[in-house]
C-alpha positions as CSV (number, residue, x, y, z in Angstrom):
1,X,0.0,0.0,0.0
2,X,3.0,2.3,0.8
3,X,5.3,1.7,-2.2
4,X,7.4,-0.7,0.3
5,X,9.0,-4.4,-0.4
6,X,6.4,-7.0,1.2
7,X,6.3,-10.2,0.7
8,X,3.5,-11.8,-2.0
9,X,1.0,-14.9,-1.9
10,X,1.4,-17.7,-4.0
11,X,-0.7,-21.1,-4.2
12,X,2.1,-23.8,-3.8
13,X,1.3,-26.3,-7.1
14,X,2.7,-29.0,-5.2
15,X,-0.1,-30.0,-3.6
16,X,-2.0,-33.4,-4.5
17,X,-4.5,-32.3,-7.2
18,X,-7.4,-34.1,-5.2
19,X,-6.6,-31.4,-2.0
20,X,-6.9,-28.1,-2.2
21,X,-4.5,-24.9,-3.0
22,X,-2.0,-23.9,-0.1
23,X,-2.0,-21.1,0.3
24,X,1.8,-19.5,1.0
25,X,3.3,-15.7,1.5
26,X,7.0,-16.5,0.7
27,X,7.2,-14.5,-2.7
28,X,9.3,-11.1,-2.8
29,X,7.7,-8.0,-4.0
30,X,10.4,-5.2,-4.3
31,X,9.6,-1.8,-3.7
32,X,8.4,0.7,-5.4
33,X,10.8,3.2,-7.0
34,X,11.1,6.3,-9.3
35,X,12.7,5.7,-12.8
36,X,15.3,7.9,-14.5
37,X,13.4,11.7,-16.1
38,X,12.6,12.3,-19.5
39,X,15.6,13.0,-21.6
40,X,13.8,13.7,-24.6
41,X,15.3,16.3,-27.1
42,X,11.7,17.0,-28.3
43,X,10.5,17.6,-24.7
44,X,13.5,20.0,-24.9
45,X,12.3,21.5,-27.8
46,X,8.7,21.8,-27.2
47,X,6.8,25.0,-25.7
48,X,4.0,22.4,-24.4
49,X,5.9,20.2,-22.4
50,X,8.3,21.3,-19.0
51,X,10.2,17.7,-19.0
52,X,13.1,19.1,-18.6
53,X,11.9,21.8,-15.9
54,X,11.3,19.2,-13.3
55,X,14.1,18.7,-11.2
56,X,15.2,15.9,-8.9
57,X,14.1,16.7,-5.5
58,X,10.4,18.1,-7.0
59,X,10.1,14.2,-8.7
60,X,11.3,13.0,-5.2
61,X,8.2,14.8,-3.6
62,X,5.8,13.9,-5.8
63,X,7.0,10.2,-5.7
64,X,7.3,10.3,-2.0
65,X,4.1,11.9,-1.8
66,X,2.0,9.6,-3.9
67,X,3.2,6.3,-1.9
68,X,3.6,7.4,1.3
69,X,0.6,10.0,1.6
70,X,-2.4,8.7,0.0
71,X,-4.3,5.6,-0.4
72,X,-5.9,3.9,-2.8
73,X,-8.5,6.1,-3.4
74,X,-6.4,9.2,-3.0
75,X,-4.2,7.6,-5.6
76,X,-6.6,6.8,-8.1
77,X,-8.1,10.4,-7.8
78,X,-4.6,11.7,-8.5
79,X,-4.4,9.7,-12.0
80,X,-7.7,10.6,-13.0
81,X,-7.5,14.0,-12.2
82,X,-3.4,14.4,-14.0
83,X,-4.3,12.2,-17.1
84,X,-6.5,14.0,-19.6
85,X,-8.4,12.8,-22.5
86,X,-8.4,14.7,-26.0
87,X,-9.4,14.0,-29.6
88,X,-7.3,12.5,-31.9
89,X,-5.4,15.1,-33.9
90,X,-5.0,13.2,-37.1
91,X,-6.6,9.8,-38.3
92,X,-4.2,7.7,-41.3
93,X,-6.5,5.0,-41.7
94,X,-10.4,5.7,-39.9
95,X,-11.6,2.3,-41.1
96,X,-8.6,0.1,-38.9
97,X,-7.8,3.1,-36.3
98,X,-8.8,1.5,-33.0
99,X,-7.5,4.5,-30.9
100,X,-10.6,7.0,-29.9
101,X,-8.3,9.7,-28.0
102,X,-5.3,10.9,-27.2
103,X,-3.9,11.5,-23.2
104,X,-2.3,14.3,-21.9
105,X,-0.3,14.1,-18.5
106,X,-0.1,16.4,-16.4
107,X,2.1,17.1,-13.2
108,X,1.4,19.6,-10.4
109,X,4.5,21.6,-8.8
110,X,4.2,24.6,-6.1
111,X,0.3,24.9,-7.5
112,X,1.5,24.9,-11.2
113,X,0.4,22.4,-13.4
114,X,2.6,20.8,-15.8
115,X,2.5,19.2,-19.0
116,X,4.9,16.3,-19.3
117,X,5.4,13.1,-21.8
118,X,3.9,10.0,-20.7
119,X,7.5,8.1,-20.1
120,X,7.8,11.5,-17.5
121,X,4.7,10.8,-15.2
122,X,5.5,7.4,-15.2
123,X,8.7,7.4,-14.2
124,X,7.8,9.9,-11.5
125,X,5.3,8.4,-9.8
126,X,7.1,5.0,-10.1
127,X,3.8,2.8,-12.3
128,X,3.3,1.2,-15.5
129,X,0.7,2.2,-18.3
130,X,-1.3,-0.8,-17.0
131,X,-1.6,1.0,-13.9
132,X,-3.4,4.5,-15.5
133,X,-5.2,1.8,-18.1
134,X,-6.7,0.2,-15.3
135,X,-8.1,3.1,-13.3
136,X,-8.8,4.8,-16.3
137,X,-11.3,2.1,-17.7
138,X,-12.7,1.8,-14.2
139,X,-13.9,5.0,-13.6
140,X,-16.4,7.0,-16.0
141,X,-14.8,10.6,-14.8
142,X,-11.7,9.6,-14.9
143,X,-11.2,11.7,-18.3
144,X,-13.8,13.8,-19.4
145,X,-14.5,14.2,-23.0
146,X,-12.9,16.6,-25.0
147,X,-15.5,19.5,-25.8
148,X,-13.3,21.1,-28.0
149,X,-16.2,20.6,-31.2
150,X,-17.9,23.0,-32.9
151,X,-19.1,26.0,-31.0
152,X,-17.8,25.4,-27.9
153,X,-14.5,25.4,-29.3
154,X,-14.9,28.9,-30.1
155,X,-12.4,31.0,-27.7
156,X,-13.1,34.3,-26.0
157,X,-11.7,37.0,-28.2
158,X,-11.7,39.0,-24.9
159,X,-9.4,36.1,-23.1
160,X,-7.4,36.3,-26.3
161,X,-6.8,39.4,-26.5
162,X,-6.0,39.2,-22.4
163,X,-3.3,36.6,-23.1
164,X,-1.5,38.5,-25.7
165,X,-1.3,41.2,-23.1
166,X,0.4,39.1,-20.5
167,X,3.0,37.9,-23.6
168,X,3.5,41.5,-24.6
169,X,4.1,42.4,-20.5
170,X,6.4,39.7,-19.9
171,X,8.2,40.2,-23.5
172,X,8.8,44.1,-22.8
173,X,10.8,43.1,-19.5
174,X,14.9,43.2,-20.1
175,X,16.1,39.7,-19.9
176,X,20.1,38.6,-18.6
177,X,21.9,36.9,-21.6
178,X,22.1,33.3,-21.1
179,X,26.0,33.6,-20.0
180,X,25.5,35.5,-16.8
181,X,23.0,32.2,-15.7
182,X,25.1,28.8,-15.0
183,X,22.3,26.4,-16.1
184,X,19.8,25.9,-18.4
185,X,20.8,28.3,-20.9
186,X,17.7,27.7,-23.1
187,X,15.7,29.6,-20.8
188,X,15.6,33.4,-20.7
189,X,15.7,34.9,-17.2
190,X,14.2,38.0,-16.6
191,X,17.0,40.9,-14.9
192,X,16.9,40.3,-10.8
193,X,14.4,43.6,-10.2
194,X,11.6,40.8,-9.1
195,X,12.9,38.2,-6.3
196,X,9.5,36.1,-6.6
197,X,6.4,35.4,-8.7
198,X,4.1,37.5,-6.4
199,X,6.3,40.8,-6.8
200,X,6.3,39.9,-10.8
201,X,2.2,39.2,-10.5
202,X,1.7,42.8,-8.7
203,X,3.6,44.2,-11.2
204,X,1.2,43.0,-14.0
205,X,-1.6,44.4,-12.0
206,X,-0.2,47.7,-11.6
207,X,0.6,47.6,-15.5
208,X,-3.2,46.9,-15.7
209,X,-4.8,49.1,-13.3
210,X,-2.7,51.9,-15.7
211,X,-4.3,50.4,-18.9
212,X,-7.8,50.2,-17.7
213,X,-8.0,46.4,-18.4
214,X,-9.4,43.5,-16.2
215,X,-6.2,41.2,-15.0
216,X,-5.7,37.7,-15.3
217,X,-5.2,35.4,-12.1
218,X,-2.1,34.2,-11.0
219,X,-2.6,30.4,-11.7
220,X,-2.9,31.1,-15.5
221,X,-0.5,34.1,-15.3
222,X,2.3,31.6,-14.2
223,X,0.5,29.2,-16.5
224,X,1.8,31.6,-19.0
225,X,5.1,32.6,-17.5
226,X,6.5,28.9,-17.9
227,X,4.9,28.8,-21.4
228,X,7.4,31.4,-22.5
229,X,10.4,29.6,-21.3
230,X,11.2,32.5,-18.8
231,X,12.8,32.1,-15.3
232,X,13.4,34.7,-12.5
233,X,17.2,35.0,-12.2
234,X,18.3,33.6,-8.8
235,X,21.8,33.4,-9.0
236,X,23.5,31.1,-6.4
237,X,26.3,28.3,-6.2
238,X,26.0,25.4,-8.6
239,X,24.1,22.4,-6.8
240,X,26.0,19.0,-6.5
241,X,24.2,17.3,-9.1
242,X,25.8,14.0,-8.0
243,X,24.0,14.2,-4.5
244,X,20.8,15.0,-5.8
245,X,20.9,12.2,-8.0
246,X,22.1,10.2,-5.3
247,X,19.3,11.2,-3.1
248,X,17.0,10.0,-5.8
249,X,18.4,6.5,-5.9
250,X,19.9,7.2,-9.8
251,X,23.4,7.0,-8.6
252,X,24.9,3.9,-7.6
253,X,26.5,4.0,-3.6
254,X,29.5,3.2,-5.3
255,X,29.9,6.7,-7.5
256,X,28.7,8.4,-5.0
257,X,31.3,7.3,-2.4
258,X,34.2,8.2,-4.9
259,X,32.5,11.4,-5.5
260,X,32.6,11.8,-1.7
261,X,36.1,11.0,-2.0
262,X,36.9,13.5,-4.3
263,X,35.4,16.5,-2.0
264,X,37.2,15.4,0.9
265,X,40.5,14.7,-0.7
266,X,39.8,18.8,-2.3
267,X,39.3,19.9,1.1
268,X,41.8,18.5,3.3
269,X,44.4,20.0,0.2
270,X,43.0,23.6,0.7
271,X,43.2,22.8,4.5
272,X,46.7,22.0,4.2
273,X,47.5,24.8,2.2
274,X,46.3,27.2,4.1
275,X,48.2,26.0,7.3
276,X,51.2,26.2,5.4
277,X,50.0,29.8,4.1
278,X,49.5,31.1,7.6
279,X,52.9,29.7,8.8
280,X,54.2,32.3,6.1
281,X,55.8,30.0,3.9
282,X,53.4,30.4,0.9
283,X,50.6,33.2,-0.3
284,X,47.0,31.4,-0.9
285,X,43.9,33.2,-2.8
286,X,40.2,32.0,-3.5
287,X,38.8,33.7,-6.7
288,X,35.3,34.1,-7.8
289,X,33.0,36.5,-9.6
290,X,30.0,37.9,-7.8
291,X,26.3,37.3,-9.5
292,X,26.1,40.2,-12.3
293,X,24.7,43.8,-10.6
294,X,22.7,46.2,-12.3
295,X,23.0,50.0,-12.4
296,X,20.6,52.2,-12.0
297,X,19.1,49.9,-9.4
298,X,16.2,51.4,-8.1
299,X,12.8,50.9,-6.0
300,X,10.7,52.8,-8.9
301,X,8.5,51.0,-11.3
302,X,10.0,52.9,-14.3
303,X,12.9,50.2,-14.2
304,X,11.0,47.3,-14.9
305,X,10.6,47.6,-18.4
306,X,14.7,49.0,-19.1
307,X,17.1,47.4,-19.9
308,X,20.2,48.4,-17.6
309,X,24.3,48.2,-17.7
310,X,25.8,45.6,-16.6
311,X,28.2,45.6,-13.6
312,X,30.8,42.4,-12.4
313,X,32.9,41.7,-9.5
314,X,35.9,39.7,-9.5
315,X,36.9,39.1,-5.9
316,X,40.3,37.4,-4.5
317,X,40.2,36.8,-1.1
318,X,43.9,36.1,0.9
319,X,43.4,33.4,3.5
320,X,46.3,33.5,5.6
321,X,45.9,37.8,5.9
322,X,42.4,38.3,5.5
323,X,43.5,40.2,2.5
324,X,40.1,40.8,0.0
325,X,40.4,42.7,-3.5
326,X,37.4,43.4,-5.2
327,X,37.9,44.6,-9.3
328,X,34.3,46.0,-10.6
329,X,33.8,47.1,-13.9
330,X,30.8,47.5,-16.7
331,X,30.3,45.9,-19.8
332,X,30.8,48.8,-21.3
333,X,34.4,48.7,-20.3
334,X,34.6,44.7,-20.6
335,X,33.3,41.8,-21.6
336,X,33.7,38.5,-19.2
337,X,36.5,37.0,-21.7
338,X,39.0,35.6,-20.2
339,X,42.0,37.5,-20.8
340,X,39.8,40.0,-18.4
341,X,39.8,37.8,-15.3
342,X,44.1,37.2,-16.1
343,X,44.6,40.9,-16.1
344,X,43.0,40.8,-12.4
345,X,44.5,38.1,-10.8
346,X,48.0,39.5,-12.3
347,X,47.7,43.3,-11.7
348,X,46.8,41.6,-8.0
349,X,49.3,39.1,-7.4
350,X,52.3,41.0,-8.7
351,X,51.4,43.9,-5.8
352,X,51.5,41.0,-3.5
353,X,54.5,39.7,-5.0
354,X,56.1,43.0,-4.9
355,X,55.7,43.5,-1.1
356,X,56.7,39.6,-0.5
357,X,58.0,36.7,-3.2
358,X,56.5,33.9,-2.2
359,X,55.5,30.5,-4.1
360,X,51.1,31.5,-4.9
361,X,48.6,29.0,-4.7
362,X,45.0,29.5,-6.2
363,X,41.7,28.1,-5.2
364,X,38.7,28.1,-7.4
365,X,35.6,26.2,-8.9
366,X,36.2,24.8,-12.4
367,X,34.5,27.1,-14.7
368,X,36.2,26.3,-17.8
369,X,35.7,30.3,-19.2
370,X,36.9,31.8,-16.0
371,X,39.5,29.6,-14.7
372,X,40.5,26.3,-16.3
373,X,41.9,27.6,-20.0
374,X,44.6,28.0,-22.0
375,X,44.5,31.7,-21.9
376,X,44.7,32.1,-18.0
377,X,47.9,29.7,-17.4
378,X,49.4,31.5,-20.1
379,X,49.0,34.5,-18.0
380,X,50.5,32.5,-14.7
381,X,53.3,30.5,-16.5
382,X,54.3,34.4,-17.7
383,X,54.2,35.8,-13.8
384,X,55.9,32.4,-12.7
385,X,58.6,33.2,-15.2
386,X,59.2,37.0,-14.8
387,X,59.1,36.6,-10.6
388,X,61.0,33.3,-10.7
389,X,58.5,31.5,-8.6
390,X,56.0,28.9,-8.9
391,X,52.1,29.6,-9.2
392,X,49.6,26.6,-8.8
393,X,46.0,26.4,-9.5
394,X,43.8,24.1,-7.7
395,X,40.1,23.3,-8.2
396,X,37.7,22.1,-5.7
397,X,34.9,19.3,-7.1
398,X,32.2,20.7,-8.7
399,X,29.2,21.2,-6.6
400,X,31.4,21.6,-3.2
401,X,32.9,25.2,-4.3
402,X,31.8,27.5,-1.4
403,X,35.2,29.2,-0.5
404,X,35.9,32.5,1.4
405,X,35.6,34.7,-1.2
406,X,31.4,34.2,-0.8
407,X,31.5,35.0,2.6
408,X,32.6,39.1,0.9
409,X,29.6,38.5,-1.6
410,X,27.3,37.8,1.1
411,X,28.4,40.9,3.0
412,X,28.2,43.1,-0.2
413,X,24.8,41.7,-0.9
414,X,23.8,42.2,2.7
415,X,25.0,46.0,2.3
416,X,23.4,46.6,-0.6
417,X,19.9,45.7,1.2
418,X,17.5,48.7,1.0
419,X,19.9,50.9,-1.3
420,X,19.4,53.0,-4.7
421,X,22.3,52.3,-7.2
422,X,22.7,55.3,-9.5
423,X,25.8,54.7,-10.8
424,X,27.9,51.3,-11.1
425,X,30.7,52.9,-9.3
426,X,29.0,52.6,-6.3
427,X,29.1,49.4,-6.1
428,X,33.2,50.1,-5.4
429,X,32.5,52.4,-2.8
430,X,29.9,49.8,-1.3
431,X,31.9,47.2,-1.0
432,X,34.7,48.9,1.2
433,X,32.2,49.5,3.5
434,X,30.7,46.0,3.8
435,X,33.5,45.3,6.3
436,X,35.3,46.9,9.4
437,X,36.7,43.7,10.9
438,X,39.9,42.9,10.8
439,X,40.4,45.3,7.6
440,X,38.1,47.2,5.1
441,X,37.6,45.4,1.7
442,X,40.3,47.1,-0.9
443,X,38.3,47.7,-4.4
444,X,38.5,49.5,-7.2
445,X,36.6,50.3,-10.6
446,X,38.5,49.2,-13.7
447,X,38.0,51.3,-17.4
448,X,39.2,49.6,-20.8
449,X,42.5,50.4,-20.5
450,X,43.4,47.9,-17.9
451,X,43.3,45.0,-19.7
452,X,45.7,42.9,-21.2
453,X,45.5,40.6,-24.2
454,X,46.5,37.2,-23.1
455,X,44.9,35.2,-25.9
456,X,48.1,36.5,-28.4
457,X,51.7,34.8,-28.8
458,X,50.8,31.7,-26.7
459,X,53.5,29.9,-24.6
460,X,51.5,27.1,-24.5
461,X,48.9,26.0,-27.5
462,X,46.2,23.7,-25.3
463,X,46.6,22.7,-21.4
464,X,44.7,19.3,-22.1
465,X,46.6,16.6,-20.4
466,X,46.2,14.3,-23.4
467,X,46.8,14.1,-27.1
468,X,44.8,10.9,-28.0
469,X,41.0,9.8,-27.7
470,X,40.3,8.8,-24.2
471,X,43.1,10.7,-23.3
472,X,42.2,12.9,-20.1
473,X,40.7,16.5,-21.0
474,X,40.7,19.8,-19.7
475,X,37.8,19.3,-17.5
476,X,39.6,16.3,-15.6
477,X,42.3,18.4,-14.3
478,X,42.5,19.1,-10.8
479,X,46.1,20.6,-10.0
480,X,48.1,22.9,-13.0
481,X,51.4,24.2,-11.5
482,X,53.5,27.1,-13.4
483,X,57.2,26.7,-13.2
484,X,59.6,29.1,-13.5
485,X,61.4,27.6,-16.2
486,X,58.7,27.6,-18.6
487,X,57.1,24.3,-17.8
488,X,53.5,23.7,-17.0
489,X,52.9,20.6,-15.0
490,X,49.3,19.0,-14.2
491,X,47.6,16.3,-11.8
492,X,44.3,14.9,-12.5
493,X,43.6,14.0,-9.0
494,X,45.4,15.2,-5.9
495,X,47.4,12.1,-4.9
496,X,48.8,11.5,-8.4
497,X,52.0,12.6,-9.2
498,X,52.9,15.8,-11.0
499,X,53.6,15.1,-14.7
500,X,54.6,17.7,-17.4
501,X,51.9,19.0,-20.4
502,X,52.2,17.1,-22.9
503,X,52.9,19.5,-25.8
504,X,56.1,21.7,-26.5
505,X,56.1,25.2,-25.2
506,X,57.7,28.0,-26.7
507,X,61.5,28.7,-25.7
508,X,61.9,30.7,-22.5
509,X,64.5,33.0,-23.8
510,X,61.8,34.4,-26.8
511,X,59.0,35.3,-24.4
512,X,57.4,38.6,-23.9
513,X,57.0,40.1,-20.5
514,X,53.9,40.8,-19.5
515,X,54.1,45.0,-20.0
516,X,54.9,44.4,-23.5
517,X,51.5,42.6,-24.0
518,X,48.9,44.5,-26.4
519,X,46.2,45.8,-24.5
520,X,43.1,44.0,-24.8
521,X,40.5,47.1,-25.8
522,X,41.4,49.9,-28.1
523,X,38.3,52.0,-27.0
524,X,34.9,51.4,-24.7
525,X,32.3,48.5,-25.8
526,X,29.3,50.1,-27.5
527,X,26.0,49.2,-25.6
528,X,23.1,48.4,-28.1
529,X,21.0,50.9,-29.0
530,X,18.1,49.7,-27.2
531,X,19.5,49.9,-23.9
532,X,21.5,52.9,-24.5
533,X,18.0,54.3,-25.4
534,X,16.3,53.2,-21.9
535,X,19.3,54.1,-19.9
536,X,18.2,57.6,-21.3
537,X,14.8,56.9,-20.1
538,X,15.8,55.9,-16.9
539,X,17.2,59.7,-16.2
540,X,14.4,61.0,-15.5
541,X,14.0,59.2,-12.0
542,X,18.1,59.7,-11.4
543,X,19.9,62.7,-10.3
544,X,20.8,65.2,-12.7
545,X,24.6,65.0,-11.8
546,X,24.4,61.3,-13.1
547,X,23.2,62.0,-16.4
548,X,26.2,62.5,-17.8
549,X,27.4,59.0,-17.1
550,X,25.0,58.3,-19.3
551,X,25.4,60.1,-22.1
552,X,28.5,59.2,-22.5
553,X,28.0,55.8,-23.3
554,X,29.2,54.2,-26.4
555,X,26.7,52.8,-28.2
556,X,25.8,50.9,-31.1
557,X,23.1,52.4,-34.1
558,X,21.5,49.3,-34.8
């Protein structure tokens, strides 16, 4: 009854065929247990179906619900109620066709129904088709007819018209480009001015109350927000998608124990290093960027529809000193290449160098376009070279990434509570006030001229520890370590030992130092017009000493 293993009657055959049946429980029924999602790419693909919006822990909850919460009845009303009946779209052959209807299934998340394949809501709930067949067949409501015919079919030009309205709404509001949002890049996400549905919903009202037009309700609202393939941004840590999946049983002990492994054996080496970092034998940095701000950031409904600039964080955090440097800039002086994130982590580390030449060590998550490329240990093996010491880059496993450096975004974002943003460079002076103890955060705001071009006149071609098919890749390494001499070395877990790259580097004695580098931008990045356009907008509700800011900004004409 509760989705558990019990043990099952059988009749033992045995038995003289002049006596009668025994009757014995001795036969194993495993329990119940929810199948592996959808991984359909037309579920992907279609605007009907949210397969792949479903996560792990919401299939958990409906599983767990459905077996351990309801009874039979209960059960059987939730099939009939999530399985839907509707007229066959197309008929091939009407004289041999045998199938009356279509189904439709449905599953229901925080209040939102939604539409999922059939291999989806089985696997979820843990049944069979016979299972919906059954209940189905045995109950005369269990889908009502589709009354899509003739006149009734005929929709409200008034709801129409309604619906268009809420597309229009939601359309008008600036969206983040995919890059600035670590999953699910197929959605769009709208810019973080709304933290949940209800502030979104009472926006819509207010938009209609202005219009003189009745509202919708929220149900088919966020009916049609999901329709659209929208998201509100909530940007946060990547979750362990391992532990999830081995919460919901698709994982075997086994993988999940080496993953275990992994996350220890990455903690005890940042441990380790930071002993010896606080001894004073070595320096030791965590590196992250900081969810992307906005500026102007106001409280005024004027915002909602404008698009807005752009505004990154970079933050290195020193964990034997306490030490935190915080480079912000706009995209109007940047883009989040990464040649951009080198030039930070060098202008920083050759102050620090300057003041006391010691071997580095660098913690980070493994974002391949931030810190795990070619383009960034080009940068380091360069440092490593001109300073004559050796710089090593470490990754933590994916999933298990929180590192000090948060702790200064949380206290940035916890400043930032309550406040009008006019201009991005307040975000700067913000920041070194987000902490008196035991030292003020040190930041400053970067313009295009600080860059360096790393991407040019490569030491080193590719940093993947393999040549061959099946040969480890980029994404496998765990340890790179810049030598002096020109040498990059790698490990691909932390108790191997080190072993050179293996592909020739250019010779040590025809490098370029670093200040003979191009710079990476000749001139500002040009905004498109559109937002150059609402930024203008938007100056009506600013001060009249910011507008000039504004002005100023390169922008496109198209």
């Amino acid at each position: 009854m509760k989705g558990e293993s019990y043990l099952g009657y059988r009749r033992d055959r045995k038995a003289k065929t002049n006596e009668k049946f025994k009757v014995k429980q001795d036969v194993f029924k495993p329990a119940r247990s929810m199948k592996p999602p959808c991984t359909s790419a037309f579920c992907k693909k279609s605007k009907l179906r949210s397969c792949d919006n479903i996560n792990e822990e919401q299939r958990k909850y409906l599983f767990d619900n459905f077996w351990k919460n309801m009874n039979w009845e209960q059960r059987r009303s939730f099939i009939t109620s999530h399985v839907n009946k509707v007229s066959k779209k197309v008929t091939k052959n009407p004289e041999s066709s045998k199938r009356t209807d279509s189904r439709t299934y449905v599953l229901t998340i925080d209040n939102v129904r939604h539409q999922v394949c059939k291999k989806m809501f089985l696997a979820t709930l843990g049944i069979k088709d016979w299972f919906i067949r059954y209940w189905l067949t045995k109950t005369d409501c269990a889908m009502p007819p589709d009354v899509s015919s003739s006149t009734s079919n005929r929709r409200n030009p008034e709801k129409i018209e309604d619906h268009k309205h809420v597309e229009k709404f939601l359309g008008d509001l600036p969206k983040m480009p995919s890059h600035y949002c670590r999953a699910k890049t197929s959605r769009e996400y709208l810019e973080p001015i709304f933290s949940n549905m209800t502030q979104l919903y009472h926006a819509y009202k207010d938009n209609c109350e202005l219009e003189g037009r009745e509202c919708l309700g929220r149900k088919l609202f966020d009916k049609l927000f999901l329709k659209l393939n929208l998201s509100l941004f909530h940007p946060k840590k990547d979750q362990c998608d391992v532990c999830c999946s081995h919460k919901t049983g698709n994982i075997t002990d086994e993988e999940y124990a080496q993953h275990v492994l992994k996350k220890d054996r990455a903690r005890k080496e940042k441990d380790t290093d930071k002993g010896i970092a606080q001894s004073g034998a070595c320096h030791v940095f965590t590196q992250d960027v900081e969810s992307v701000k906005l500026a102007p950031y106001l409280q005024a409904s004027a915002i909602y529809y404008k698009t807005k600039l752009c505004v990154h964080n970079f933050t290195l955090y020193n964990i034997a000193t306490k030490e935190v440097m915080c480079y912000w800039f706009d995209e109007s002086n940047s883009t989040l290449e990464a040649s951009v994130f080198a030039s930070c982590l060098v202008d920083h580390l050759e102050k620090v160098l300057s003041l006391k030449l010691l071997p580095v060590v660098l913690y980070s998550d493994g974002c391949c376009a931030q810190n795990r490329n070619v383009t960034l240990s080009n940068a380091l093996l360069r440092l490593a070279i001109e300073k004559n010491i050796v710089i090593t880059q470490k990754y933590l496993e994916k999933g298990h990434t929180h590192m000090e450096c948060d702790s200064v975004h949380s206290a940035i974002e916890c400043k930032l509570k309550g406040k009008e943003i006019y201009l991005p460079q307040q975000y700067m002076a913000i920041s070194k006030t987000a902490r008196s103890d035991p030292m003020p955060y040190q930041a400053c705001y970067l313009d295009y001229t600080f860059f360096t071009d790393f991407s040019k006149e490569l030491i080193y071609k590719s940093i993947r520890p393999g040549k061959k098919v099946g040969d480890p890749v980029v994404t496998d390494l765990r340890m790179l370590e810049y030598r002096p001499n020109g040498t990059i070395w790698y490990k691909v877990s932390f108790d191997d030992e080190l072993h050179p790259l293996p592909h020739r580097p250019t010779a040590i004695n025809s490098i370029k130092q670093i200040n003979s580098l191009q710079k990476l931008y000749a001139a500002r990045i040009p905004i498109t017009k559109r937002k150059y356009q609402d930024l203008q907008d938007l100056k009506s509700v600013l001060p009249s000493s910011c507008h000039s800011f504004y002005d100023d900004l390169p922008h496109s004409n198209h």
